[in-house]
PQR file of N, CA, C, O and H, with PARSE charges and radii, in Angstrom:
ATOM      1  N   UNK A   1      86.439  46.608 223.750 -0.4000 1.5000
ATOM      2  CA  UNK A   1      87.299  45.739 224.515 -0.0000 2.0000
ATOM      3  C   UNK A   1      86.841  45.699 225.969  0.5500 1.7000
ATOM      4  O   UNK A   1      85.862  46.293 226.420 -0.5500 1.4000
ATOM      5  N   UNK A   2      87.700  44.902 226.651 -0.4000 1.5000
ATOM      6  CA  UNK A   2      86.934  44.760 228.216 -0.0000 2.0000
ATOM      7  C   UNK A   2      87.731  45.507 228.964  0.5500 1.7000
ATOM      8  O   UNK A   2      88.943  45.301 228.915 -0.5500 1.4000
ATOM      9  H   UNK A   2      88.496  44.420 226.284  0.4000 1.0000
ATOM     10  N   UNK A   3      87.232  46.451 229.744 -0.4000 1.5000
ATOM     11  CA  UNK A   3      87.699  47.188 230.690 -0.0000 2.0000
ATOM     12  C   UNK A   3      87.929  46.467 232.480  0.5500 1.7000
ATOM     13  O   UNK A   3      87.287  45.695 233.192 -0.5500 1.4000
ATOM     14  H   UNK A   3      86.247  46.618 229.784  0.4000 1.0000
ATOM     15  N   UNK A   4      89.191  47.239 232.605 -0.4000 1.5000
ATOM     16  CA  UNK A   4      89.368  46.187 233.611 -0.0000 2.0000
ATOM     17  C   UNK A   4      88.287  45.516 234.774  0.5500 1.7000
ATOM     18  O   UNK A   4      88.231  44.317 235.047 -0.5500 1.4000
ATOM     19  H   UNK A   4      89.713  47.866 232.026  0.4000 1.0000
ATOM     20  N   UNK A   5      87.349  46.725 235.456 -0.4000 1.5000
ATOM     21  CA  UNK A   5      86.579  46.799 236.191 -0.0000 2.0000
ATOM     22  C   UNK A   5      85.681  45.042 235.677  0.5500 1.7000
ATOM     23  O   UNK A   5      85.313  44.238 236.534 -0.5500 1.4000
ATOM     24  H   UNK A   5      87.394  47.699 235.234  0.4000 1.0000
ATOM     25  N   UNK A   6      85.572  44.897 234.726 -0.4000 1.5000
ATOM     26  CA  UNK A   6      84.550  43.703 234.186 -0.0000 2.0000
ATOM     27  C   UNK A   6      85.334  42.343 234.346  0.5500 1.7000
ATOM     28  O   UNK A   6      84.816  41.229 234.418 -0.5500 1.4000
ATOM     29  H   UNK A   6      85.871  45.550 234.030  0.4000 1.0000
ATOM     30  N   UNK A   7      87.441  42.810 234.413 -0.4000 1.5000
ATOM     31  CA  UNK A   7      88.256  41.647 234.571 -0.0000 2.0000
ATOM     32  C   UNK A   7      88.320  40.865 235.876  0.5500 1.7000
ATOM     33  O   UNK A   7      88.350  39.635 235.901 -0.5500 1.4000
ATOM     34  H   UNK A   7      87.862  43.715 234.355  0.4000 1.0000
ATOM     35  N   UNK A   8      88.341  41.683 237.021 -0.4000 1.5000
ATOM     36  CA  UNK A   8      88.193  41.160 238.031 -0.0000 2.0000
ATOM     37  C   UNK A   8      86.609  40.835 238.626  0.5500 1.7000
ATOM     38  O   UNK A   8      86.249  40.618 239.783 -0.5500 1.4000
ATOM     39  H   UNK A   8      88.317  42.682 237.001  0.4000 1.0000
ATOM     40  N   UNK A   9      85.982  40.882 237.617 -0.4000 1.5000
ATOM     41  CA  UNK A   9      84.316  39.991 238.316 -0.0000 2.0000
ATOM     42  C   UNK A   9      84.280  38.813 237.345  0.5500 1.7000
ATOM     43  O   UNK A   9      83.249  38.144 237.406 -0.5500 1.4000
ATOM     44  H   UNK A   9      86.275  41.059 236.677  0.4000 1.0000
ATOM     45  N   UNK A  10      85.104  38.468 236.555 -0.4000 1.5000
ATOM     46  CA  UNK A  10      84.988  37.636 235.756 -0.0000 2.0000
ATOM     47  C   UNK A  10      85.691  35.995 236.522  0.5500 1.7000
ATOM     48  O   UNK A  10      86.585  36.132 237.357 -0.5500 1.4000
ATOM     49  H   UNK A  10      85.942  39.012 236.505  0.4000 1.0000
ATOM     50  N   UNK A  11      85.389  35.079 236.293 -0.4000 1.5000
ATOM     51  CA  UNK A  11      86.077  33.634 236.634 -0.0000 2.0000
ATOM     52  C   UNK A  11      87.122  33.123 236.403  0.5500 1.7000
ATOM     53  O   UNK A  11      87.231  33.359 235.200 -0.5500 1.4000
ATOM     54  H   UNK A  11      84.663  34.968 235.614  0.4000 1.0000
ATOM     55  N   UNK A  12      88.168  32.471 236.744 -0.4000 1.5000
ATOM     56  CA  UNK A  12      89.085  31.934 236.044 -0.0000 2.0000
ATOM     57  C   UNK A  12      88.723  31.989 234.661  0.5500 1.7000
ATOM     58  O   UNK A  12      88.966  32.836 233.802 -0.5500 1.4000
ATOM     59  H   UNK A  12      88.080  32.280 237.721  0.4000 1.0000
ATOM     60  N   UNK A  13      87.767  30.357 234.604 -0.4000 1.5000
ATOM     61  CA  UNK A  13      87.608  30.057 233.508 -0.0000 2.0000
ATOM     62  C   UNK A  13      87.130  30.724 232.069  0.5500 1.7000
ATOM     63  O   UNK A  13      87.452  30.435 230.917 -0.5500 1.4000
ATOM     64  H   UNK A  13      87.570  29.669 235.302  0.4000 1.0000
ATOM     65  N   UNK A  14      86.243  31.721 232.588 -0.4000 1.5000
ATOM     66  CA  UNK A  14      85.976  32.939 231.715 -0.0000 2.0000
ATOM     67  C   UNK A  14      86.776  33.459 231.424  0.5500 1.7000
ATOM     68  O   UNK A  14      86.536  34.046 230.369 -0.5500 1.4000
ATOM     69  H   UNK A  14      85.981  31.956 233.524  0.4000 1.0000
ATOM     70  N   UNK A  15      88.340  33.725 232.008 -0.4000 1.5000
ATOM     71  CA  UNK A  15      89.414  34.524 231.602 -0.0000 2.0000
ATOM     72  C   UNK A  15      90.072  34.173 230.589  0.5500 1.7000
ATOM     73  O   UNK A  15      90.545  34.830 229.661 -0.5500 1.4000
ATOM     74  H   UNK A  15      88.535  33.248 232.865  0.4000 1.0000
ATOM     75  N   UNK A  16      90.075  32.410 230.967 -0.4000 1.5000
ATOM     76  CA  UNK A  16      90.621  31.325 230.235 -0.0000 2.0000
ATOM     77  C   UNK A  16      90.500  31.635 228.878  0.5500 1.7000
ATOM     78  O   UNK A  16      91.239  31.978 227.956 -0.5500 1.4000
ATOM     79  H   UNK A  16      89.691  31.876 231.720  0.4000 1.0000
ATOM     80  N   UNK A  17      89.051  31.346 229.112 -0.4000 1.5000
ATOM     81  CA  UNK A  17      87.912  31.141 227.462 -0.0000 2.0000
ATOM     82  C   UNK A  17      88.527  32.416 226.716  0.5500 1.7000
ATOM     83  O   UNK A  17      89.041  32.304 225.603 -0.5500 1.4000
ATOM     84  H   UNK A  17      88.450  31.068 229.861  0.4000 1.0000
ATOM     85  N   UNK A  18      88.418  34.020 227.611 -0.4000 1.5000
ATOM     86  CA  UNK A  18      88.397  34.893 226.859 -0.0000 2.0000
ATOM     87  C   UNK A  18      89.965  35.062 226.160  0.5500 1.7000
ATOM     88  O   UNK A  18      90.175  35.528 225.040 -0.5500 1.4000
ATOM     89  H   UNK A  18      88.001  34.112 228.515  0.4000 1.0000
ATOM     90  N   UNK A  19      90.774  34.671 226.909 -0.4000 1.5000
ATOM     91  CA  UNK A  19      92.419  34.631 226.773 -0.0000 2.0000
ATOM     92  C   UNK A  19      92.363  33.744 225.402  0.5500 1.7000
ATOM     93  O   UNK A  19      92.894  34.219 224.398 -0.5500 1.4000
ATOM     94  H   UNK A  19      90.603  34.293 227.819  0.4000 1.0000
ATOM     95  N   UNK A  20      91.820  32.648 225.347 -0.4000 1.5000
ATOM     96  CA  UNK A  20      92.249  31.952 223.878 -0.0000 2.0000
ATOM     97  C   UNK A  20      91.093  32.432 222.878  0.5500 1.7000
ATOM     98  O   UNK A  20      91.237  32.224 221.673 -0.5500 1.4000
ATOM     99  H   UNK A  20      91.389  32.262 226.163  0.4000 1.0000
ATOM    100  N   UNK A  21      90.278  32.887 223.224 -0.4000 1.5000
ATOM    101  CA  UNK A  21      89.320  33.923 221.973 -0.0000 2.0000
ATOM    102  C   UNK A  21      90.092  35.153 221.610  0.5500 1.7000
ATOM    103  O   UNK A  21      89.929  35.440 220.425 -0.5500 1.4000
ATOM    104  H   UNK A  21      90.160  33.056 224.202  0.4000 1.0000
ATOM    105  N   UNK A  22      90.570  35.645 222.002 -0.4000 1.5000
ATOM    106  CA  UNK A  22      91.759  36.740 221.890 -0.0000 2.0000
ATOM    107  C   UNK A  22      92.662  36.459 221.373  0.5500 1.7000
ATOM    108  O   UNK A  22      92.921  37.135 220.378 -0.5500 1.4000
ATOM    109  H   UNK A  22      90.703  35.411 222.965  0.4000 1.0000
ATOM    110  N   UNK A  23      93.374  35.631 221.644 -0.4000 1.5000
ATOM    111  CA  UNK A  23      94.485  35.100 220.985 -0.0000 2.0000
ATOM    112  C   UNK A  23      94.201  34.467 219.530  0.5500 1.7000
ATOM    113  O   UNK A  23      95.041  34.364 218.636 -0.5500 1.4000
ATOM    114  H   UNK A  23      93.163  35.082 222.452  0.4000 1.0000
ATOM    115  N   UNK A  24      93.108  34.140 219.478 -0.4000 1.5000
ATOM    116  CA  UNK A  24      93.146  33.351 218.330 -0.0000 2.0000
ATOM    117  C   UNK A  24      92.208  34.775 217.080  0.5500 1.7000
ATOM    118  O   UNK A  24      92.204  34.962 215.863 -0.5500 1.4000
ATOM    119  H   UNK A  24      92.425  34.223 220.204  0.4000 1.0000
ATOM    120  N   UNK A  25      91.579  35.432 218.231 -0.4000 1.5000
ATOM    121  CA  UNK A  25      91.329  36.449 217.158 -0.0000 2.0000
ATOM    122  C   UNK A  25      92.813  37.103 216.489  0.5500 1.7000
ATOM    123  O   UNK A  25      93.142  36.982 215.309 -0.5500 1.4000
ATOM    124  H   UNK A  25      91.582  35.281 219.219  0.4000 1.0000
ATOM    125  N   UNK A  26      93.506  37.731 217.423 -0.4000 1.5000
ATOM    126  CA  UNK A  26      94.957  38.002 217.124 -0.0000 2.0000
ATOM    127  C   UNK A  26      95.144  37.354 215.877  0.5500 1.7000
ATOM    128  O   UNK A  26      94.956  38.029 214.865 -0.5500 1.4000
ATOM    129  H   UNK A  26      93.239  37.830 218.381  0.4000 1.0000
ATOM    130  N   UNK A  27      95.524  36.010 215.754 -0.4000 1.5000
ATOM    131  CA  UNK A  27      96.263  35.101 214.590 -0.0000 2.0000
ATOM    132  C   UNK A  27      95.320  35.693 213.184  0.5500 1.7000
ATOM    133  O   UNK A  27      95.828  36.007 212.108 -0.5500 1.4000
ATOM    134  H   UNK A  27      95.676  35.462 216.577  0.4000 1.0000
ATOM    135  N   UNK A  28      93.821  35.750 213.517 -0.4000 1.5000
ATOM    136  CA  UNK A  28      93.356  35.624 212.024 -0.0000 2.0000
ATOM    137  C   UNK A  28      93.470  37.184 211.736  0.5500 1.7000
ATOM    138  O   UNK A  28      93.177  37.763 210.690 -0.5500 1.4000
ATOM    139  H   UNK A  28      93.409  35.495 214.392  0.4000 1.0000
ATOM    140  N   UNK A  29      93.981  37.739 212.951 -0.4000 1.5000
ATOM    141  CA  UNK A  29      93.772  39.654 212.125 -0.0000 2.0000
ATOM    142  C   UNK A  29      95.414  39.296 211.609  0.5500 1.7000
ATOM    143  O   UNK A  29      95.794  39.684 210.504 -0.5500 1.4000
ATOM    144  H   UNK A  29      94.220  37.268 213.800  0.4000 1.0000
ATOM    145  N   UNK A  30      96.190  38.632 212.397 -0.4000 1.5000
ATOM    146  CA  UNK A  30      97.702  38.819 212.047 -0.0000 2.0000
ATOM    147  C   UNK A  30      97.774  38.394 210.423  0.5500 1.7000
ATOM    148  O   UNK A  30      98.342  39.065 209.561 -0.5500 1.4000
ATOM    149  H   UNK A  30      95.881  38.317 213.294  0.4000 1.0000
ATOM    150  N   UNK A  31      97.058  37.109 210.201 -0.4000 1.5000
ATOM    151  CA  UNK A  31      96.820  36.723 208.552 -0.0000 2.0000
ATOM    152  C   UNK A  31      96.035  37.392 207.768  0.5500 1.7000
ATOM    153  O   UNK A  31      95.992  37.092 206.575 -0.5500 1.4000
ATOM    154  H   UNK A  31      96.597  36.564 210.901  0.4000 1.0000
ATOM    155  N   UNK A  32      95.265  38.423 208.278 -0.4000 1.5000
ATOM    156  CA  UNK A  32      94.871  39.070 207.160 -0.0000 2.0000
ATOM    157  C   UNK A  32      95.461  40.059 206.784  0.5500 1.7000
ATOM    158  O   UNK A  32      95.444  40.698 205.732 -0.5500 1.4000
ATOM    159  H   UNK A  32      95.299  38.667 209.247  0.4000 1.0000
ATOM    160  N   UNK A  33      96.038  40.162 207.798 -0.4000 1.5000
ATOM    161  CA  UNK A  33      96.471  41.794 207.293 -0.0000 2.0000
ATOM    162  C   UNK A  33      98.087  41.706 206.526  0.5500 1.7000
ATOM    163  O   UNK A  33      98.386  42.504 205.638 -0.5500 1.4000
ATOM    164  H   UNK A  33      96.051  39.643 208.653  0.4000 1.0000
ATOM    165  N   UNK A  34      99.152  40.518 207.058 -0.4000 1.5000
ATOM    166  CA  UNK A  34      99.673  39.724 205.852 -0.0000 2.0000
ATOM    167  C   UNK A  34      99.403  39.645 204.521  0.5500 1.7000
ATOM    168  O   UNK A  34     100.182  39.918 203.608 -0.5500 1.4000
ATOM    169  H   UNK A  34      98.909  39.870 207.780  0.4000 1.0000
ATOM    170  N   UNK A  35      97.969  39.162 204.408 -0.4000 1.5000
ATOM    171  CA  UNK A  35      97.713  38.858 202.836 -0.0000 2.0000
ATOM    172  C   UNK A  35      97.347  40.134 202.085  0.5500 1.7000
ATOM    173  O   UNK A  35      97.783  40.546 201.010 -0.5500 1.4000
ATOM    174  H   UNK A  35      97.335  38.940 205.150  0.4000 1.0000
ATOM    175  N   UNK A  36      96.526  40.609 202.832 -0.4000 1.5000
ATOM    176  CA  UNK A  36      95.629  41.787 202.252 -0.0000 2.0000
ATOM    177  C   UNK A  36      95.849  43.501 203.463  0.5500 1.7000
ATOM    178  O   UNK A  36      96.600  43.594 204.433 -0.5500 1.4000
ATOM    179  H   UNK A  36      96.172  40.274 203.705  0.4000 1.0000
ATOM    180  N   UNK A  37      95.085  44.380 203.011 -0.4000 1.5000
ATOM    181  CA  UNK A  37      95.481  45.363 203.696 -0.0000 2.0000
ATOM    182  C   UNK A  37      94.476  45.265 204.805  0.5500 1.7000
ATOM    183  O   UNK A  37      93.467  44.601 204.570 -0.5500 1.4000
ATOM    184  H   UNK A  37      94.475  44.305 202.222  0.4000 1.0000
ATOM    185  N   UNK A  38      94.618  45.878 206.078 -0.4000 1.5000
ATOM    186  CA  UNK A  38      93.764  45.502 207.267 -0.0000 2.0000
ATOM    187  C   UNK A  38      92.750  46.509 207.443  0.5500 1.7000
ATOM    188  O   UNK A  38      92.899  47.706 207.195 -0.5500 1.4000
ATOM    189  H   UNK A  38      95.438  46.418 206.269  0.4000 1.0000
ATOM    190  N   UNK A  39      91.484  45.836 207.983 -0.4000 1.5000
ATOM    191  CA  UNK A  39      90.568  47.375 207.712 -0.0000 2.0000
ATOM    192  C   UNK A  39      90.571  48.119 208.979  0.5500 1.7000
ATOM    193  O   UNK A  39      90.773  49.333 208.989 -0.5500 1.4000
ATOM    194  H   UNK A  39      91.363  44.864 208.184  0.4000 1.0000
ATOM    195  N   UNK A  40      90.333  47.366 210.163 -0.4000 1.5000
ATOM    196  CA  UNK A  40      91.492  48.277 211.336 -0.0000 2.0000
ATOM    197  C   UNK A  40      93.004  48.208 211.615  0.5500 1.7000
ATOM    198  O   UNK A  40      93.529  47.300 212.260 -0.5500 1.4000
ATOM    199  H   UNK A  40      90.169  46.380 210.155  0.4000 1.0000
ATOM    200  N   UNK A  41      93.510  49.016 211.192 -0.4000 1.5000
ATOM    201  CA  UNK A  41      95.355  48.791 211.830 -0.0000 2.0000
ATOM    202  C   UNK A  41      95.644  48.709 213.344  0.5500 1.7000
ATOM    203  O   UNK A  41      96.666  48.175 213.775 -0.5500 1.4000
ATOM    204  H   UNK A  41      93.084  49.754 210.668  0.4000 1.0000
ATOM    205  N   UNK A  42      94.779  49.217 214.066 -0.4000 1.5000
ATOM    206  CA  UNK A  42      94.611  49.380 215.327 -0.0000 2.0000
ATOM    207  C   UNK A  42      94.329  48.207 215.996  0.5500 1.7000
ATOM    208  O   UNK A  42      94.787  47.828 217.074 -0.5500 1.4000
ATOM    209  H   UNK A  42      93.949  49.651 213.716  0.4000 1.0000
ATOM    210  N   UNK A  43      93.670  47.754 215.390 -0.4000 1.5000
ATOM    211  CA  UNK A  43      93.082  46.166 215.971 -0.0000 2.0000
ATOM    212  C   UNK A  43      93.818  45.362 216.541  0.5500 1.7000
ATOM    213  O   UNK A  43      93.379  44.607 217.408 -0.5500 1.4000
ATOM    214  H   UNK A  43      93.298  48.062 214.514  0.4000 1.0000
ATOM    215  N   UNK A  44      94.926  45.368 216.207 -0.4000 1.5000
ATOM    216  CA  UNK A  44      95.989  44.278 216.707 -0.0000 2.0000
ATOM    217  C   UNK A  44      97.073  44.628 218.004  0.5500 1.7000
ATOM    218  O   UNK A  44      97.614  43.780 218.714 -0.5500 1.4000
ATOM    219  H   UNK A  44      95.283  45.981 215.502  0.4000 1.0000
ATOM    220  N   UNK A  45      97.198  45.818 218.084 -0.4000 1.5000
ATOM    221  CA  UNK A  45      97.448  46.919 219.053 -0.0000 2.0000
ATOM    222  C   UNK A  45      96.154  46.221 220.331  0.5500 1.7000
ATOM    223  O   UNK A  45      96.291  45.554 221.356 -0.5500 1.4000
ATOM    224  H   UNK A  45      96.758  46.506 217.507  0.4000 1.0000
ATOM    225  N   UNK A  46      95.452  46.553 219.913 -0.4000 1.5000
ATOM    226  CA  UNK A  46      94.367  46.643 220.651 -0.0000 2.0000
ATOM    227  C   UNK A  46      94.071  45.234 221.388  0.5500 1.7000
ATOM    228  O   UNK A  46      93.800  45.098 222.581 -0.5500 1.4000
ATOM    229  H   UNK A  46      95.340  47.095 219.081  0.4000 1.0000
ATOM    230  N   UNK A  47      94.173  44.306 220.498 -0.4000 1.5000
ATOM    231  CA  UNK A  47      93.735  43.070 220.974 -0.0000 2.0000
ATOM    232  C   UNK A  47      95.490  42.052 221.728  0.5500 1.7000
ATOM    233  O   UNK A  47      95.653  40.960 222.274 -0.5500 1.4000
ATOM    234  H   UNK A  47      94.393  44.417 219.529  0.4000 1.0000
ATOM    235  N   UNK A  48      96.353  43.107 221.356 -0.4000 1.5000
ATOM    236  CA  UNK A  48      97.326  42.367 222.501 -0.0000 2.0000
ATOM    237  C   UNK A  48      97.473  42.963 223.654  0.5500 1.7000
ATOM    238  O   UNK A  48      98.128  42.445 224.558 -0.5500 1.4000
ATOM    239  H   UNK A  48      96.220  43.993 220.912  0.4000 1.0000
ATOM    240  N   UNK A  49      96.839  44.213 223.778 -0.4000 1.5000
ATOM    241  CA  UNK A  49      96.647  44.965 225.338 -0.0000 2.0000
ATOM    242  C   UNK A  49      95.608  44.069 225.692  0.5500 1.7000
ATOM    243  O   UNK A  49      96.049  43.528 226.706 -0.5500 1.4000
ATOM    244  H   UNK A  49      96.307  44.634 223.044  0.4000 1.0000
ATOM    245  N   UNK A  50      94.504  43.597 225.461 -0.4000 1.5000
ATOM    246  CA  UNK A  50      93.778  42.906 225.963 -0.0000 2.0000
ATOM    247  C   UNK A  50      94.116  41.452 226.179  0.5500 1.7000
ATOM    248  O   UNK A  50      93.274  40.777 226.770 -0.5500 1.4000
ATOM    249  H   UNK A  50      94.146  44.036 224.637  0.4000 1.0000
ATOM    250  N   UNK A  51      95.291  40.849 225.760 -0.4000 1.5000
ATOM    251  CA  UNK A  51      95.623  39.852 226.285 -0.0000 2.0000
ATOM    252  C   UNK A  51      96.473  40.103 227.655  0.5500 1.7000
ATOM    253  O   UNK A  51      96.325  39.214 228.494 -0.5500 1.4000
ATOM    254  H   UNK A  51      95.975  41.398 225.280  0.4000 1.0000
ATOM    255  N   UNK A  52      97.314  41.144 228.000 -0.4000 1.5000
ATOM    256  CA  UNK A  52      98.125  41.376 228.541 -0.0000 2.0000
ATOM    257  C   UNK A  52      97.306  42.105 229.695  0.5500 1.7000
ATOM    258  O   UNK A  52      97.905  42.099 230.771 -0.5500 1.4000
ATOM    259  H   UNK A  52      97.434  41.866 227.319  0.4000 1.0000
ATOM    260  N   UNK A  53      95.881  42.825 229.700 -0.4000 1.5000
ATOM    261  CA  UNK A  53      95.429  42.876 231.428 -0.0000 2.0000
ATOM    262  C   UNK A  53      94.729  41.215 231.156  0.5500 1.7000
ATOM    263  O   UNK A  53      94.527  40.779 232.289 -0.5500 1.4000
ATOM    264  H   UNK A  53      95.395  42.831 228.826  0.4000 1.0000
ATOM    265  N   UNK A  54      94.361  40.316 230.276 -0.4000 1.5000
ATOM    266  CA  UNK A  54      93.676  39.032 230.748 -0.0000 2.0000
ATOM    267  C   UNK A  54      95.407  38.187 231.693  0.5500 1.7000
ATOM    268  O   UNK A  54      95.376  37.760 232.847 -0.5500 1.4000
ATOM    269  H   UNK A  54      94.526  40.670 229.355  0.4000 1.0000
ATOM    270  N   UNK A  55      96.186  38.178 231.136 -0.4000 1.5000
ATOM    271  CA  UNK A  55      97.360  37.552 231.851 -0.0000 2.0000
ATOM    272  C   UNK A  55      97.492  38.261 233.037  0.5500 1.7000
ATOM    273  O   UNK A  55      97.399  37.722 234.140 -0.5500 1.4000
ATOM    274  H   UNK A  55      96.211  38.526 230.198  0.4000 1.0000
ATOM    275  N   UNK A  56      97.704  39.434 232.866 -0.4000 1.5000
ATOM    276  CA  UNK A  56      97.947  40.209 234.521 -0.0000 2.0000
ATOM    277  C   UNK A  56      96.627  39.919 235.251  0.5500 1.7000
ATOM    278  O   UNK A  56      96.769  38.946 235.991 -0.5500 1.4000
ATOM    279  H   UNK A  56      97.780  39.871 231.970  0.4000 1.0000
ATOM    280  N   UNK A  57      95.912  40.221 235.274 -0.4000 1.5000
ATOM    281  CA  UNK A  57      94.522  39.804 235.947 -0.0000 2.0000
ATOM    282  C   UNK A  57      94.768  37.795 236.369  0.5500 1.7000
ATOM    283  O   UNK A  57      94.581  37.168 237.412 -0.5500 1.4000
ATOM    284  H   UNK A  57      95.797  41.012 234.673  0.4000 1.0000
ATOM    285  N   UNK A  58      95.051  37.538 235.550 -0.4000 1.5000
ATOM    286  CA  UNK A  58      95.577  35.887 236.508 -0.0000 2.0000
ATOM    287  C   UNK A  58      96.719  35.686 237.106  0.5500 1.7000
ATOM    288  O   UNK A  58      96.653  34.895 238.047 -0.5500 1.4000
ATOM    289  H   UNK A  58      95.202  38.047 234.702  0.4000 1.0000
ATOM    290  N   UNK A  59      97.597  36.070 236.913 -0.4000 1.5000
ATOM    291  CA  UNK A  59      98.962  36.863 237.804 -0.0000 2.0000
ATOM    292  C   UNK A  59      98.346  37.399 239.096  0.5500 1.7000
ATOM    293  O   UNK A  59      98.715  37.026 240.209 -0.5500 1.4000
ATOM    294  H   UNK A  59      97.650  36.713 236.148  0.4000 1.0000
ATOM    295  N   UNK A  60      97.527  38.165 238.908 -0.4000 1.5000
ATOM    296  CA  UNK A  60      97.391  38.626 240.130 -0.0000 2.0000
ATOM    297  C   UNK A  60      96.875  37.899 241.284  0.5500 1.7000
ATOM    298  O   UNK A  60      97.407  38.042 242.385 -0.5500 1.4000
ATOM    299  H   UNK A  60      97.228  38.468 238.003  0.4000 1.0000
ATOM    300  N   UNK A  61      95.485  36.825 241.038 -0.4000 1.5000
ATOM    301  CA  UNK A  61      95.304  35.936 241.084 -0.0000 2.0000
ATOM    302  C   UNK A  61      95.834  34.988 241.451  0.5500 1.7000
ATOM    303  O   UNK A  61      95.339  34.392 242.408 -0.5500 1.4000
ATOM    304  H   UNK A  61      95.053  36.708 240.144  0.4000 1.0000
ATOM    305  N   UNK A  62      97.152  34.445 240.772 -0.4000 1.5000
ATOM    306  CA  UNK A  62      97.553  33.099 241.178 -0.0000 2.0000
ATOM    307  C   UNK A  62      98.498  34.006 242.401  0.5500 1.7000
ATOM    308  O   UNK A  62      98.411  33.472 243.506 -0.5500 1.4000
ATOM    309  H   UNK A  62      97.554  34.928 239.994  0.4000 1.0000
ATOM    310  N   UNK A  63      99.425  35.352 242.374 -0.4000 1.5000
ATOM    311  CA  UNK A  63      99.941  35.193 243.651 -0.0000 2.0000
ATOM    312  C   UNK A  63      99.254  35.559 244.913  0.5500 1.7000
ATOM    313  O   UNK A  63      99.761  35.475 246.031 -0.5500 1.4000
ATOM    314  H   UNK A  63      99.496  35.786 241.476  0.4000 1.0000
ATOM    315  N   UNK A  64      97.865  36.039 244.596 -0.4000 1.5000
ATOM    316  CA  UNK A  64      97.273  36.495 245.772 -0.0000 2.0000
ATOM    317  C   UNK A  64      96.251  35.018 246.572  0.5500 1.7000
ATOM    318  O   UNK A  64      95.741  35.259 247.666 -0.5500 1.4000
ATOM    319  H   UNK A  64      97.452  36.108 243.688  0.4000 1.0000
ATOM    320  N   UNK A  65      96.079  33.873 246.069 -0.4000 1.5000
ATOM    321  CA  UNK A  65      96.028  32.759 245.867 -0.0000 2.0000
ATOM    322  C   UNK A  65      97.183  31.590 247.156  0.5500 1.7000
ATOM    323  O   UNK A  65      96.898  30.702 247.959 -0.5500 1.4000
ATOM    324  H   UNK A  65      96.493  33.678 245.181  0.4000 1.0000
ATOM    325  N   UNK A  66      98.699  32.364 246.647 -0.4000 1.5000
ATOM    326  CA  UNK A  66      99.719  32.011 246.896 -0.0000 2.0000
ATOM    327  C   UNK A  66      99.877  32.556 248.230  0.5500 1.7000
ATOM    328  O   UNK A  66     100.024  31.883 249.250 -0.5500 1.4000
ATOM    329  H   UNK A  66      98.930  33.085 245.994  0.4000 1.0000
ATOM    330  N   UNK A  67      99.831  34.051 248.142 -0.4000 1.5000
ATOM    331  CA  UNK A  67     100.130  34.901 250.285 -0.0000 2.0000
ATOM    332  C   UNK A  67      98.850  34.394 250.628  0.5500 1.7000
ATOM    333  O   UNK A  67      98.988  34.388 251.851 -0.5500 1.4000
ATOM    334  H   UNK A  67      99.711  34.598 247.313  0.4000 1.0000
ATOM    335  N   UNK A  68      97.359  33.835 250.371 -0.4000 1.5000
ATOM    336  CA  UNK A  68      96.842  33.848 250.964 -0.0000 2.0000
ATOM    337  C   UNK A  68      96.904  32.484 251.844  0.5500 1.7000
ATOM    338  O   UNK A  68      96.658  32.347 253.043 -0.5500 1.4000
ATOM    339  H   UNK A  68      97.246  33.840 249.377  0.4000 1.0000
ATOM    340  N   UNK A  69      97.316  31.495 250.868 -0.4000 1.5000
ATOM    341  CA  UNK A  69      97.765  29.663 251.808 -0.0000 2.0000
ATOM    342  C   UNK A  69      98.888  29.648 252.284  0.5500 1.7000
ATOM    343  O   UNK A  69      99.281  28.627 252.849 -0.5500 1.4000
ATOM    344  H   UNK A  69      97.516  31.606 249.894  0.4000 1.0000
ATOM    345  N   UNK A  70      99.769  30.878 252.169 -0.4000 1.5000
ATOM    346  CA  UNK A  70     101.210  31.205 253.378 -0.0000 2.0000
ATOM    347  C   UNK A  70     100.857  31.423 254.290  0.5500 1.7000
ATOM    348  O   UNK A  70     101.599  31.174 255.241 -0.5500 1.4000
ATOM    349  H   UNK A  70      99.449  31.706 251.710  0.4000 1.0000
ATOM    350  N   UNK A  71      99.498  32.028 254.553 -0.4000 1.5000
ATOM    351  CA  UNK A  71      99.568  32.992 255.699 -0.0000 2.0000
ATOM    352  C   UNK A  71      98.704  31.926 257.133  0.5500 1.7000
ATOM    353  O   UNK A  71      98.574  32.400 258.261 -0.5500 1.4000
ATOM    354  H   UNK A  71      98.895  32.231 253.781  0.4000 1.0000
TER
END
């Protein structure tokens, strides 16, 4: 998975990209492991912490974005 240090050198748009590659990995582990048994259980654990520093990492972003055209 990506460690944060690699989140903040990364681009918006790279965050973007990686935020809906994640997510959509999410859905197909969420359906498999529905149908059939999952070969990591962990995986899904895993891949919604990694959505959640990609969201905080643009959070941080959009308000530091925000104090910086206040100021």
């Amino acid at each position: 998975m990506t460690k944060k240090d690699t989140m903040t050198t990364k681009t918006y748009q790279e965050l973007a990209k990686l935020l809906s590659d994640t997510r959509a990995e999410l859905r197909s582990e969420r359906f498999s492991a529905a149908s059939a048994r999952a070969k990591n259980p962990n995986m899904q654990g895993k891949l919604r912490k990694n959505i959640a520093r990609v969201l905080t990492e643009q959070r941080v972003r959009s308000i530091n974005s925000r104090q910086a055209a206040s100021v």
